[in-house]
N, C-alpha and C positions, 0 to 999 in steps of 0.2 A: 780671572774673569768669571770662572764660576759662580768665587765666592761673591763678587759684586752681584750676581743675577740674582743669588741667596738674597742678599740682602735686601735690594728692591723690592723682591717679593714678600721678605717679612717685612719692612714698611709701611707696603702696601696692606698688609693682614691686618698691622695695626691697625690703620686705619679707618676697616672697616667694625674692629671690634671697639673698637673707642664710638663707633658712629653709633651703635648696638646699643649703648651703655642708658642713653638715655630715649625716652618716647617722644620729647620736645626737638628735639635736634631736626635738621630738615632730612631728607632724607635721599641717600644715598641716587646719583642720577648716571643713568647708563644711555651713552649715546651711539650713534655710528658716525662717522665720520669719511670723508671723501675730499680731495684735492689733487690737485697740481705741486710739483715740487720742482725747483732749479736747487742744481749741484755744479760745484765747485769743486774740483782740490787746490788746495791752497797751498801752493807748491815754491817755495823762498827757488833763489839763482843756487843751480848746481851740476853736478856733473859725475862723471862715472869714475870709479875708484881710479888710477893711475893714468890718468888724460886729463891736460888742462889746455881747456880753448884758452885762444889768445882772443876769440870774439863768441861771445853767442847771447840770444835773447830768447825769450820765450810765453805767449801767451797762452791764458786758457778761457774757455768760452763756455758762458752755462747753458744747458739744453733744457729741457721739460720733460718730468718723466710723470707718474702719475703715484696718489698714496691713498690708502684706504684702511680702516680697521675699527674699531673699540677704542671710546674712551669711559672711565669710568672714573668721577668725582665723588669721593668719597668726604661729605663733612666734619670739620674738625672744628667751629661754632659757624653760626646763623651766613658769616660773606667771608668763609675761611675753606678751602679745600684742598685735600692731596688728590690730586690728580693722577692717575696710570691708565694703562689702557694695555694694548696691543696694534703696534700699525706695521701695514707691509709698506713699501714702496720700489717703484720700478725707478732707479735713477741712470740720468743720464747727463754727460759733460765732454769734452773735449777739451785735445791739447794741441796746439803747434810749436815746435821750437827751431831754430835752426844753432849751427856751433860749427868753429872750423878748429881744428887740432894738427899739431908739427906732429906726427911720427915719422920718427929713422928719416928727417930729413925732406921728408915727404906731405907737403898738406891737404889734408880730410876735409872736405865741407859736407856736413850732413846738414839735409832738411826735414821734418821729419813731421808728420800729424797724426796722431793718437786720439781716437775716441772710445771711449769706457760707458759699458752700459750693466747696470747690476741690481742686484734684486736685494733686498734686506727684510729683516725684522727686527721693531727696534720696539723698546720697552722703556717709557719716558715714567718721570718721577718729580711732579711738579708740584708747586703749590700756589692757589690759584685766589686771589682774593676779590673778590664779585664787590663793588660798592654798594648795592644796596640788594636785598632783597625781593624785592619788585620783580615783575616777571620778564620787562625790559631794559637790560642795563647793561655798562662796560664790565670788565673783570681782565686782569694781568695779572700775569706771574713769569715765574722763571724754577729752575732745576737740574735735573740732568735727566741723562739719559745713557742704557746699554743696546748697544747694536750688534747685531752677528749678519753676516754679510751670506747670505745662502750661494750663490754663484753669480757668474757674467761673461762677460766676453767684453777681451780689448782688441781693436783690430789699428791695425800698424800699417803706415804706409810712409817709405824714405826713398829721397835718392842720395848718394852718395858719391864724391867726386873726390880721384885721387888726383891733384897735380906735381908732377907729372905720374898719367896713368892713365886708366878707363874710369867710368862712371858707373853704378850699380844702383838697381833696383830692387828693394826691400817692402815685401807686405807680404800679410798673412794672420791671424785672428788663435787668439785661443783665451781657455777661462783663466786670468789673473791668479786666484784666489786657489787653486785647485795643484794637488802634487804631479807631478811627471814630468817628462821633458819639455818643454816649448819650444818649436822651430818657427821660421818664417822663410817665406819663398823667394829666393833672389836669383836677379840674370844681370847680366852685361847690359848696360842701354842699348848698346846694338846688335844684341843677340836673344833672339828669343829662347833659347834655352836655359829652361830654369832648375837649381838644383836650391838645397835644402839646408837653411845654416840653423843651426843649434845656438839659442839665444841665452837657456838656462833648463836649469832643471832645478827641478820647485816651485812653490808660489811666489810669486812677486807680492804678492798684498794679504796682509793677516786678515783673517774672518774678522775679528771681534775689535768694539771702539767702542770708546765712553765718552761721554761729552756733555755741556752745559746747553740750555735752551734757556729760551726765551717765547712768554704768547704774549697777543693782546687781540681780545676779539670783543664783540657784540652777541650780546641773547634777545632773541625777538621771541617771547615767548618758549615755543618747543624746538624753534631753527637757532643754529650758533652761527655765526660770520665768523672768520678768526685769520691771521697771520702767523707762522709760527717758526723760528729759527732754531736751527743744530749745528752746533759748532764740534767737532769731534777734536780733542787734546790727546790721541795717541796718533803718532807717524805712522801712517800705514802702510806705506811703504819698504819692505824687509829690505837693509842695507847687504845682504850679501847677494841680492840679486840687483838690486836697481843701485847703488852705489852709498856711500857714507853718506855724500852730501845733501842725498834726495829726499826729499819731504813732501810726504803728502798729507796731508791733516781735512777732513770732508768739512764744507760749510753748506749747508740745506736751509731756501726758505721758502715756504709751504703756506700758500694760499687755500685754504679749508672751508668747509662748509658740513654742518653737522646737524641732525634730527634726534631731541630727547625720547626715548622709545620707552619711557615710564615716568 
């Protein structure tokens, strides 16, 4: 992942010394930018290493979090550009699933809601082509993108039903992305006393993703309008804590708004 950050960044270098090369070229446009983002994990049917429901379903729900940064177009001829920047963004999504499982004879019905709130920095690498040069006009592209996931917090809340047996209550919050153990707080439904179960130890979710985008916005003079999609193509999800089957892959679409500042 390093080496991909390398690489963006000399791309990006190119780009600006090829922009250099000539005095006719338009010239190089730095903006700021600000929006709203919905997040997704795009999470296929699955389930924990050696348990198999005989039933379970699961949806996931997108939240609004907020993204802000730099972008900076760099020209490569007259309605051609590589696009980079730097943007943060505070994302936010939710999960619910439910699943019942036969252990020893015994069956588990978990219910379970998961929401995931996280911070990023991500470093997109696009190329951007403006139809005309005019100072008001469409412009699309598409690219990729490297992300590194700074921290977060997932907070966990389940009940769980053993027939025949008792029912348990599971919740409790901790950062995904960060090493140490993870516990979560659980009691008897009919007992308020709560003791402490050990869920894993490590990160559930790697820092770093890579992934293709997609814009398409509007230039009104020095303000942009724009729409902008992230699809991330690495599972984020570490199978030795969340299971083989588990997939999470981020999908982000980002409604923007941007001011030319030169």
């Amino acid at each position: 992942m390093r080496k991909l950050f390398f690489l963006l960044f000399l791309l990006a270098g190119a780009g600006f010394v090829f922009a250099q090369d000539s005095d006719e070229s338009p010239k190089v446009r730095v903006s700021v930018r600000v929006g709203g983002v919905g997040s997704l994990y795009v999470s296929p049917k699955g389930t924990s290493i050696g348990l198999n429901p005989s039933d379970e379903y699961a949806t996931n729900s997108m939240k609004i979090g907020v993204t802000a940064g730099v972008s900076v177009n760099v020209p490569l001829t007259p309605k051609l550009f590589l696009q980079t920047g730097l943007m943060y963004s505070m994302q936010r999504n939710g999960e619910h699933g439910f699943a019942t499982y036969l252990v020893n004879d015994t069956n588990l019905s978990v219910d379970a809601t998961i929401k995931y709130k996280s911070h990023h920095l991500r470093l997109p690498l696009m190329l951007m082509y403006h139809h005309t040069t005019n100072p008001n006009h469409f412009c699309a592209g598409a690219g990729v993108f490297a992300d590194v996931a700074m921290g977060g917090r997932l907070n966990y809340s389940s009940s769980a039903r053993l027939t025949p047996g008792d029912s348990y209550i599971f919740e409790g919050d901790f950062d995904p992305f960060s090493p140490g153990n993870k516990y979560l707080n659980y009691h008897i439904a009919s007992d308020e006393y709560t003791q402490k179960y050990l869920v894993g130890n490590g990160p559930f979710f790697k820092r770093f993703n890579f992934g293709v985008s997609a814009e398409i916005g509007y230039q009104i003079s020095k303000v942009y309008l724009g729409a902008h999609l992230d699809f991330g193509i690495i599972n984020m999800a570490r199978p030795e804590m969340c299971g083989e089957l588990y997939k999470q892959r981020p999908l982000d679409v980002m409604v923007l708004i941007g001011y030319n500042i030169n």
